[in-house]
Structures are given as C-alpha cells and as structure tokens.
C-alpha positions as a printed Julia matrix, in Angstrom:
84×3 Matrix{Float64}:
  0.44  -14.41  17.68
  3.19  -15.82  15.45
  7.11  -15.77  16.42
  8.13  -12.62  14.41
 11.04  -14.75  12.41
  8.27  -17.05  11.58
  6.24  -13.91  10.19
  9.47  -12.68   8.76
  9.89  -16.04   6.72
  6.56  -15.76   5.72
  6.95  -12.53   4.01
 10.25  -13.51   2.55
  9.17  -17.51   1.26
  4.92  -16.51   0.76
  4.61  -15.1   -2.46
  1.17  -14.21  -2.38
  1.02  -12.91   1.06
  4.86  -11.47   0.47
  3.39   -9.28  -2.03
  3.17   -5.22  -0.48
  5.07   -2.59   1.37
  5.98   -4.0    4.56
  7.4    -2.15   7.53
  8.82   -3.18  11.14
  8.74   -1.06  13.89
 11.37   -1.64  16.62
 11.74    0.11  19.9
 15.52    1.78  19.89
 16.78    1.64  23.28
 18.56    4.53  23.12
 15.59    6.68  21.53
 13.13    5.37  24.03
 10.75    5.2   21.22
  9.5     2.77  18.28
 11.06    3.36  14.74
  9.4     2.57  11.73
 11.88    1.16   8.63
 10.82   -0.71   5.16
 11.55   -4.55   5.56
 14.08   -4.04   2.5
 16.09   -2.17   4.68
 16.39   -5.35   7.18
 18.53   -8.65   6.55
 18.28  -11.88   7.7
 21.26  -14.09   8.72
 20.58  -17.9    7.91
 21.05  -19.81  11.57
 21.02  -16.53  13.44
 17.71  -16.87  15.79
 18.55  -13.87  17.84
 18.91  -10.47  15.66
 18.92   -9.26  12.25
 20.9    -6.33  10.55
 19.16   -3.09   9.84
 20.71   -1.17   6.71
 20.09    3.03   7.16
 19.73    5.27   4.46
 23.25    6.77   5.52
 24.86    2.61   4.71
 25.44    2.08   8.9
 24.72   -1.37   9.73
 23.43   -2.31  12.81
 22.0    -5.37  14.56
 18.77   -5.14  16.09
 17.78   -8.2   18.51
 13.98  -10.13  17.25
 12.34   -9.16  20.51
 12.93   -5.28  19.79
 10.23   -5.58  16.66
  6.84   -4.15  18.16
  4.98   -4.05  15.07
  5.17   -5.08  11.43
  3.0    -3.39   8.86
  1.51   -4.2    5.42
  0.32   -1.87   3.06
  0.46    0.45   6.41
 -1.85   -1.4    7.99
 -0.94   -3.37  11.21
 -0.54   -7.39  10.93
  1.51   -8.15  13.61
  2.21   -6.49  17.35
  3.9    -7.52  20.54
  2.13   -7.25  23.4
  2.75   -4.76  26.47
C-alpha cells in the first residue's frame, strides 16, 4: 500500500490515472464513523506532511490529519484502504 499523500499526488500530477470521480473517506473522531467527501472538496498545503483542509458544502474549513483517510475511491470503486 502507497502513503496516501503519495496517492494523493498521484491523482493531482497523473493525468491519465487523475482522470474520474474520486472520493476519500475519513473517520471523524467525533462521529465515530467514516465520512465519504469528493477529493475537490479537499486541499493540499505545499510542505504540510501532516493534514489537509476539507472544504463543506456549508464553506467551514477544517483540517483533517493524513492518517484519518480510510479509503479513497475512484469511479466508486475502492483503490486505496488503511488497514485495521
């Protein structure tokens, strides 16, 4: 399994395998459960190896740290998972 920012990278810099509807899921803590949110919605900090920003429909910003991401999707079909 890849390091998700390298998979994130991927998608960004790859523009043959960037090409599709991705989604991430990441567990909230607070939920107790995964969400599941279009990688448009996401932003990536240059030189920030820790977290990324997550963009809601409602324009909250949020950081959510790398090793929350449990899944990433691609055309809805699983690419990527953490392990238990």
């Amino acid at each position: 399994m890849i390091p998700i920012q390298d998979l994130f990278n991927r998608i960004i810099w790859d523009k043959d395998f960037g090409r599709g509807s991705f989604e991430i899921g990441y567990y909230d803590r607070i939920a107790g459960k995964i969400f599941r949110v279009p990688f448009s919605m996401i932003e990536l900090i240059p030189g920030d190896h820790f977290s990324f920003y997550l963009y809601d429909p409602d324009g909250e910003t949020c950081s959510i740290p790398f090793h929350r991401v449990r899944q990433v999707f691609k055309d809805g079909q699983l690419i990527w998972h953490r392990g238990d």
